[in-house]
Backbone bond lengths (Angstrom), bond angles and torsions (degrees), N, CA, C in turn:
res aa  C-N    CA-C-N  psi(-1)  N-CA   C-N-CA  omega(-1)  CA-C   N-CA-C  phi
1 X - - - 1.439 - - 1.521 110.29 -
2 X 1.677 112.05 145.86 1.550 115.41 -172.65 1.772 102.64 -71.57
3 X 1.145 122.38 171.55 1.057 107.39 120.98 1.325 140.16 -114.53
4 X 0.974 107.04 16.20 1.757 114.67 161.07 1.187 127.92 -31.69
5 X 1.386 130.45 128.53 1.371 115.82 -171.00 1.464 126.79 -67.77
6 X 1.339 141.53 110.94 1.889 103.52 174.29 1.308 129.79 -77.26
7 X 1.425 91.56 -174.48 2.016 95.56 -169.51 1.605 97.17 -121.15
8 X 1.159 86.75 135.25 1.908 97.05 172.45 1.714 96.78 -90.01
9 X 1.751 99.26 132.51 1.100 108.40 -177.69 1.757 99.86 -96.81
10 X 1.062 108.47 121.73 1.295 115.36 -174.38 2.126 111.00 -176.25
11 X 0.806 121.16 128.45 1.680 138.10 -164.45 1.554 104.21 -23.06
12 X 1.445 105.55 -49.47 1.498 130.37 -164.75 1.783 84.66 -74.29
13 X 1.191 143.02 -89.53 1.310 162.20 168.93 1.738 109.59 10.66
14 X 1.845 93.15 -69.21 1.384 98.51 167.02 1.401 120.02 -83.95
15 X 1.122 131.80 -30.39 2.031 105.64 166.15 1.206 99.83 -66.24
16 X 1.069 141.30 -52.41 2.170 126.65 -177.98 1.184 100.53 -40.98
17 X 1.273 149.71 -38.41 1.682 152.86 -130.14 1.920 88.83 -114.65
18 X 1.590 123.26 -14.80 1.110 113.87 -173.37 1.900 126.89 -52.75
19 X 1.172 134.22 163.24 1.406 108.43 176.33 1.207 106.46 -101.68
20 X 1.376 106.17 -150.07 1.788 114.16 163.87 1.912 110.59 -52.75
21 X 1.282 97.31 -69.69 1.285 93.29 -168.00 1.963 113.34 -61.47
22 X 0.954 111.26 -41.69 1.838 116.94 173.42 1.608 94.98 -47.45
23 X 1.625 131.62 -52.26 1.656 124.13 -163.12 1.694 90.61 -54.48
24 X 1.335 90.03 -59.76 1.809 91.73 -172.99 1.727 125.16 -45.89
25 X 0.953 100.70 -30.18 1.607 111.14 -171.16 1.961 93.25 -89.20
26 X 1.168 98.91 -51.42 1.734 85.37 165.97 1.385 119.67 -54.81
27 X 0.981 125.70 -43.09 1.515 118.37 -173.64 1.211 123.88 -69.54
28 X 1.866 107.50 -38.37 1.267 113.59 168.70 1.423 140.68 -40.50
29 X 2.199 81.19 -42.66 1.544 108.77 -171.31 1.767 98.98 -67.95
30 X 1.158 111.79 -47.18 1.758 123.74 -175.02 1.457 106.26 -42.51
31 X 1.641 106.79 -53.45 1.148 102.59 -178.47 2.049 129.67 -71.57
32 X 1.155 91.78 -39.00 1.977 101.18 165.71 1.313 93.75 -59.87
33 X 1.648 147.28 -27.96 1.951 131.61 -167.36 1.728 100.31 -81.40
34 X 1.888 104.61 -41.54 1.315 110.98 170.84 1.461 113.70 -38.78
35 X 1.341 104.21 -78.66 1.695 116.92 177.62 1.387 111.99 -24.05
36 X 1.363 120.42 -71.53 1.126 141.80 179.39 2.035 105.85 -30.75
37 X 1.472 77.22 -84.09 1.683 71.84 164.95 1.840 132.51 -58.45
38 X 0.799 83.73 -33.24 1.645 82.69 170.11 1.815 115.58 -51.36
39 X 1.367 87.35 -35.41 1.425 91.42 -177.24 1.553 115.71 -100.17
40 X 0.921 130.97 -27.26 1.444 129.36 125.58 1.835 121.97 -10.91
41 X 1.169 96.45 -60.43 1.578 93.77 -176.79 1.424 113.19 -72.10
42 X 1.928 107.62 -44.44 1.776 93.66 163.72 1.024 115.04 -61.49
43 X 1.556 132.82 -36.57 1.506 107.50 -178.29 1.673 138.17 -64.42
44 X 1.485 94.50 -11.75 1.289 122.28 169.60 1.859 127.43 -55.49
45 X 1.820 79.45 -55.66 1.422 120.25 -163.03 2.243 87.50 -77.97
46 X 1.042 98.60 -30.24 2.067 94.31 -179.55 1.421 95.64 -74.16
47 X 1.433 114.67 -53.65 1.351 105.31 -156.06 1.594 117.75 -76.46
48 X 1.699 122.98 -17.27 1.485 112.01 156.90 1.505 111.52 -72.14
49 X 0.822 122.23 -15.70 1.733 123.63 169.61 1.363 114.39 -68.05
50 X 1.403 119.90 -32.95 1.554 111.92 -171.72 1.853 97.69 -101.09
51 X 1.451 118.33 -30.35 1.302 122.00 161.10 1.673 126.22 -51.84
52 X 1.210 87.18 -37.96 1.798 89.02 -170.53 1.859 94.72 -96.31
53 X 1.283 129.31 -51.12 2.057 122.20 150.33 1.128 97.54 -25.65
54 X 1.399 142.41 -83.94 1.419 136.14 177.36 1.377 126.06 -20.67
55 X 0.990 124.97 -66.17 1.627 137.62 -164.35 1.414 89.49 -89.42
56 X 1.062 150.18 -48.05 1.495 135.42 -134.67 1.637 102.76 -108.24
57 X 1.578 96.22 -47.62 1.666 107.28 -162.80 1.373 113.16 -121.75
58 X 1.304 121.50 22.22 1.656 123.33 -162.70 1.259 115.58 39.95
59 X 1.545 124.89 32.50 2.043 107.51 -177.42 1.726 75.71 -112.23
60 X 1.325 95.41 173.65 1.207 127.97 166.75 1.374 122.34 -159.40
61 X 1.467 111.01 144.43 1.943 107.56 -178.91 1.381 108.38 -76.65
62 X 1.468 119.34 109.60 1.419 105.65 171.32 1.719 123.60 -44.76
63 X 1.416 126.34 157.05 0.992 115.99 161.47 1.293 126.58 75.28
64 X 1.731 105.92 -0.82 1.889 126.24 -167.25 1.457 112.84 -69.54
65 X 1.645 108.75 -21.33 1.296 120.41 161.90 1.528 135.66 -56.18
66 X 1.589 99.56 -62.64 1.185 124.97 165.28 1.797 119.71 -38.74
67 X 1.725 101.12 -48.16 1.307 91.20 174.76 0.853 132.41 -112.70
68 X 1.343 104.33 18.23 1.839 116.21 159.77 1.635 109.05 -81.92
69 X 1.568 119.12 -32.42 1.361 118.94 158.84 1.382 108.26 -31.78
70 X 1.791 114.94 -88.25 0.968 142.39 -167.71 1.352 110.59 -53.94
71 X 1.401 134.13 -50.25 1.089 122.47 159.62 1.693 121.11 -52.33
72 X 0.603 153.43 -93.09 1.397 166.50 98.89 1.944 99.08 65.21
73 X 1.268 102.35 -37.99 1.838 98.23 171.36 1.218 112.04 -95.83
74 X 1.327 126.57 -25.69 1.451 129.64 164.26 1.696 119.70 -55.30
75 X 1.781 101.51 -45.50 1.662 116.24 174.20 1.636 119.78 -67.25
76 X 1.445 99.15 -33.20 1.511 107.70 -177.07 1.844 90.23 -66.28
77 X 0.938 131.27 -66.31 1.809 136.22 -155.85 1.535 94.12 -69.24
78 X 0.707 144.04 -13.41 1.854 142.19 164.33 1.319 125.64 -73.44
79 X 1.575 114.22 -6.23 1.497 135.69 -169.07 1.470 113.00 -90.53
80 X 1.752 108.03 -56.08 1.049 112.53 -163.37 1.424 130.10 -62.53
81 X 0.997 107.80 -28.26 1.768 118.22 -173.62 1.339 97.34 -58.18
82 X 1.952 108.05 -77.59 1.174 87.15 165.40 1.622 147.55 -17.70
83 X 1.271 103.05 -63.56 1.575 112.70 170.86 1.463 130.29 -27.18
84 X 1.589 94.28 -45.20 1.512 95.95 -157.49 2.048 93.66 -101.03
85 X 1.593 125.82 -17.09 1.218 120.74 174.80 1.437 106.29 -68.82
86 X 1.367 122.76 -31.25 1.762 123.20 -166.51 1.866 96.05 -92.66
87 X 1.460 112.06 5.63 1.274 119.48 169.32 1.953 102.31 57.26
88 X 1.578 103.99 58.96 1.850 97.55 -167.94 1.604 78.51 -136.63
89 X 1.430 119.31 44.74 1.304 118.29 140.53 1.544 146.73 -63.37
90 X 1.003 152.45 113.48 1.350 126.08 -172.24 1.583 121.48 -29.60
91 X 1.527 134.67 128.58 1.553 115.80 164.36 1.158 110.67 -136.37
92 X 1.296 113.08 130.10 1.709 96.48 171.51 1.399 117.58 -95.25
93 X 1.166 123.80 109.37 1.197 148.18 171.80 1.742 132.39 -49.14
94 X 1.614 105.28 -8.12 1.188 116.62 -167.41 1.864 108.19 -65.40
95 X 0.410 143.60 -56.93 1.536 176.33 -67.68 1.496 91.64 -155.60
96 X 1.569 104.43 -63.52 1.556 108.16 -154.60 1.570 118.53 -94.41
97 X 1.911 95.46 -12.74 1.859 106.24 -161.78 1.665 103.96 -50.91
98 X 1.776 120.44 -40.63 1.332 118.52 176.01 1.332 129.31 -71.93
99 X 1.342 115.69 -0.83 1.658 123.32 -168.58 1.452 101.30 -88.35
100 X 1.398 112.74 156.04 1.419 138.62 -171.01 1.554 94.56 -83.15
101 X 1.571 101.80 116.49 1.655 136.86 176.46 2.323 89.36 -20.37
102 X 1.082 97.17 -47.78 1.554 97.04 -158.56 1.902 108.43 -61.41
103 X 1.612 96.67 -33.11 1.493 107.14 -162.62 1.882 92.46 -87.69
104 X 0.837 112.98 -9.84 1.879 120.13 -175.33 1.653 106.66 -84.27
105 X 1.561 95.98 -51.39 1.476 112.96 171.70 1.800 103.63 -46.22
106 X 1.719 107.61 -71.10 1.614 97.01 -168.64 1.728 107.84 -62.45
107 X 1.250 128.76 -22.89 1.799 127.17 168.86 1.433 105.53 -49.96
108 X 1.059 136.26 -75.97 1.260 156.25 -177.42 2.280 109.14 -33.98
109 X 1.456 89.71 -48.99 1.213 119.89 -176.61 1.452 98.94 -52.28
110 X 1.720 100.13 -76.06 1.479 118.93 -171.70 1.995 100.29 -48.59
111 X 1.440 103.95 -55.98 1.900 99.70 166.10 1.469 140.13 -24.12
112 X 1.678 86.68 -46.83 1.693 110.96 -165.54 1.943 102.64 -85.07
113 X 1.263 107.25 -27.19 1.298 118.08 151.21 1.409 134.07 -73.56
114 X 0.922 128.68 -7.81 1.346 160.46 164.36 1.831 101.31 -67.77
115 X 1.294 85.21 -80.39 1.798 108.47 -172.17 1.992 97.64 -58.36
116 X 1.552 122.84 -40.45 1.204 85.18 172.65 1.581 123.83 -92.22
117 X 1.288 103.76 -2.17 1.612 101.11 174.63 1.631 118.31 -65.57
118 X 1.688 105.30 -37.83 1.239 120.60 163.47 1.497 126.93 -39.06
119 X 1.703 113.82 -57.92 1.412 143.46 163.55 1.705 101.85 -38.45
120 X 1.230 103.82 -85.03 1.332 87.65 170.46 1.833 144.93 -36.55
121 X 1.108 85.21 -64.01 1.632 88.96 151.80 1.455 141.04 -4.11
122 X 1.526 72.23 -90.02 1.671 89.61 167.91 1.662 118.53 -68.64
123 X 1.279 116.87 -39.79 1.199 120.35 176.23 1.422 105.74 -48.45
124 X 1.198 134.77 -15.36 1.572 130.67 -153.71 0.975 99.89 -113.03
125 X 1.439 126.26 -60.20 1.820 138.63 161.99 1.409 99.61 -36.77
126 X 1.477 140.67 -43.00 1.489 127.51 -158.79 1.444 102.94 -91.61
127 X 1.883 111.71 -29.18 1.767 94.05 175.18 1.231 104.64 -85.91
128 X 1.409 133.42 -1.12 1.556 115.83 173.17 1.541 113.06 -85.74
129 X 1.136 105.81 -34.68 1.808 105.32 178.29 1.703 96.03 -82.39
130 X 0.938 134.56 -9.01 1.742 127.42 162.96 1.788 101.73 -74.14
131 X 0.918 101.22 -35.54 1.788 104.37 -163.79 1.431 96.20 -78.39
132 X 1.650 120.78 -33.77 1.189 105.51 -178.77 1.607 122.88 -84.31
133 X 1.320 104.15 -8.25 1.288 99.95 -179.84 1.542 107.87 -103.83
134 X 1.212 104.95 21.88 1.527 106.57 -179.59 1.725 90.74 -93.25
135 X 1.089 88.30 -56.07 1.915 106.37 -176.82 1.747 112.09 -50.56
136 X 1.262 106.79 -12.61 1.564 105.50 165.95 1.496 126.48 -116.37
137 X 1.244 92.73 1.86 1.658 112.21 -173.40 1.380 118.72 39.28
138 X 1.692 105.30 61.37 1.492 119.57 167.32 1.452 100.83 -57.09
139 X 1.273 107.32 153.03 1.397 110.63 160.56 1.625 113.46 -145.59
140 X 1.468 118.54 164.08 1.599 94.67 170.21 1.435 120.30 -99.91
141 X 1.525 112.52 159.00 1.406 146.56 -146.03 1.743 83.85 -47.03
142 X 1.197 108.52 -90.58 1.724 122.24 -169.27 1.597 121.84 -47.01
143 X 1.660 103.94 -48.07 1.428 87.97 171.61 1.337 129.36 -128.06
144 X 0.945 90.31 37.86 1.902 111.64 -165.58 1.608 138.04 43.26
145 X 1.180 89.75 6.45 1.454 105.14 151.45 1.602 124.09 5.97
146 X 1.462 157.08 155.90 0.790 150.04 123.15 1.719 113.97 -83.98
147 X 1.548 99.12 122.99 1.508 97.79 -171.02 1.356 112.23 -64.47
148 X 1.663 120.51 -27.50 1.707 114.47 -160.19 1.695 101.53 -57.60
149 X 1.465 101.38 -44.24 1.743 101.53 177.26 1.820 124.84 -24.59
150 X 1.527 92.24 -50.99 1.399 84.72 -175.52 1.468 112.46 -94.68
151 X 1.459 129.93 -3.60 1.524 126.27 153.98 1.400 103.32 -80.27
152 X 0.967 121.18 -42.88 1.650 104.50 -175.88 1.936 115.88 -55.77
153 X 1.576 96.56 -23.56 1.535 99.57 175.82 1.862 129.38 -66.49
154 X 1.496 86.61 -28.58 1.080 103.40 -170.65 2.104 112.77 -88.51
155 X 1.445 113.97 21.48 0.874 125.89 -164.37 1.450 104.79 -103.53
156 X 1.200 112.64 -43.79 2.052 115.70 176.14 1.143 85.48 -57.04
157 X 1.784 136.05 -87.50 1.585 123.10 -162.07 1.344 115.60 -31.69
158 X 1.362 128.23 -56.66 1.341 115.21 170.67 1.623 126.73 -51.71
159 X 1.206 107.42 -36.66 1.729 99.67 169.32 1.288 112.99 -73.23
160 X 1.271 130.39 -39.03 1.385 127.49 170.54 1.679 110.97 -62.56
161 X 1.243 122.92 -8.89 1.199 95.84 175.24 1.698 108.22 -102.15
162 X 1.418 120.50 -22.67 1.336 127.59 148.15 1.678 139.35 -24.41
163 X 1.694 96.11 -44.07 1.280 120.04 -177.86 1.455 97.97 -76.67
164 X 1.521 109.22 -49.09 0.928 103.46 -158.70 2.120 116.34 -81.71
165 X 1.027 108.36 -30.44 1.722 130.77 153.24 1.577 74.54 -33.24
166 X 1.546 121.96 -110.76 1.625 120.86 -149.00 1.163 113.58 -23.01
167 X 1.510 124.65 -71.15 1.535 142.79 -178.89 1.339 95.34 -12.85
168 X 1.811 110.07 -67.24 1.361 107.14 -140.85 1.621 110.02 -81.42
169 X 1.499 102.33 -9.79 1.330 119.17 173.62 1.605 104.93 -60.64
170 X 1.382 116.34 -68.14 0.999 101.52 -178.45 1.579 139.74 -75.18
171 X 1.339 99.76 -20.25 1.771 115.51 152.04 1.425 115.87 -32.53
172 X 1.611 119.46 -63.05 1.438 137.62 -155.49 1.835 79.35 -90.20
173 X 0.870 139.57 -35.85 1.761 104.50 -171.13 1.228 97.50 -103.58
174 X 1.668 144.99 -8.20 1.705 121.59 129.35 1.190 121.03 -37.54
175 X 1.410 134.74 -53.29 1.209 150.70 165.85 1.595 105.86 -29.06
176 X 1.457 115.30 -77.92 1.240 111.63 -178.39 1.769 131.16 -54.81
177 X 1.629 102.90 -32.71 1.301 88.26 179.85 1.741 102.84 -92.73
178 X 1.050 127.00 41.25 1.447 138.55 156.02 1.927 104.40 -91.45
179 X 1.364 84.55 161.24 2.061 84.97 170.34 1.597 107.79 -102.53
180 X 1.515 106.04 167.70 1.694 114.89 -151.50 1.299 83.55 -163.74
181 X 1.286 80.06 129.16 1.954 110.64 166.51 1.781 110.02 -59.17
């Protein structure tokens, strides 16, 4: 028998097990989900204002659409990183609930590699279709807006969730070739 300690593979297990750089990348991520929501709630907080001006008093916020769009795709891409470091991704578990902690670890792994190859991806597709609509000077309908602004915003969340996909990739297959209760 080792005496090596093991690791319980379990959500809580691996963020405690994070290092220097994983605390940092968590916090970061916490803070872009904050943002996100923060802005979420003003966008919330405009649109009963132009709903209830509407119905009550005939005003309305011009354009309340537009930047609940635009807001609202910028807030959605600020979530995920977070998401996937606090491991509150969707998983289906059917498959894997009987497998040995070690063989779940490299699934998860191979996933989290997945999710940052994905991250990237998209991150790349969203600054090129931002760049292109910079280069034509779309703007939106009501308030003239330049649209690249709000795809170009939504481009750090996507790299942060990229970064953060790798991390956990390589976290979870340290993880695995460690021992587990």
């Amino acid at each position: 028998m080792s005496d090596e300690p093991s690791i319980e593979y379990s959500p809580s297990a691996i963020t405690g097990a994070y290092g220097p750089v994983g605390r940092a990348l968590l916090q970061l991520s916490k803070l872009a989900a904050i943002g996100g929501g923060l802005i979420f709630v003003a966008l919330v907080c405009m649109s009963i204002v132009s709903i209830v001006g509407r119905k009550l008093f005939a005003f309305s916020l011009t354009g309340d659409v537009e930047v609940l769009q635009m807001g609202a795709a910028f807030a959605s891409a600020s979530f995920f990183a977070y998401c996937h470091m606090i491991h509150g991704d969707v998983k289906v578990d059917f498959f894997t609930a009987h497998m040995a902690p070690r063989k779940v670890a490299l699934l998860d792994a191979f996933g989290s590699l997945t999710i940052g190859l994905f991250g990237a991806l998209i991150a790349w597709r969203t600054a090129v279709g931002a760049a292109s609509l910079k280069e034509v000077h779309e703007t939106s309908a009501m308030l003239g807006w330049p649209v690249w602004v709000a795809q170009a915003l939504m481009v750090p969340g996507f790299v942060l969730l990229s970064v953060a996909g790798f991390y956990m990739c390589g976290h979870l297959l340290r993880l695995a070739s460690g021992k587990f209760k």
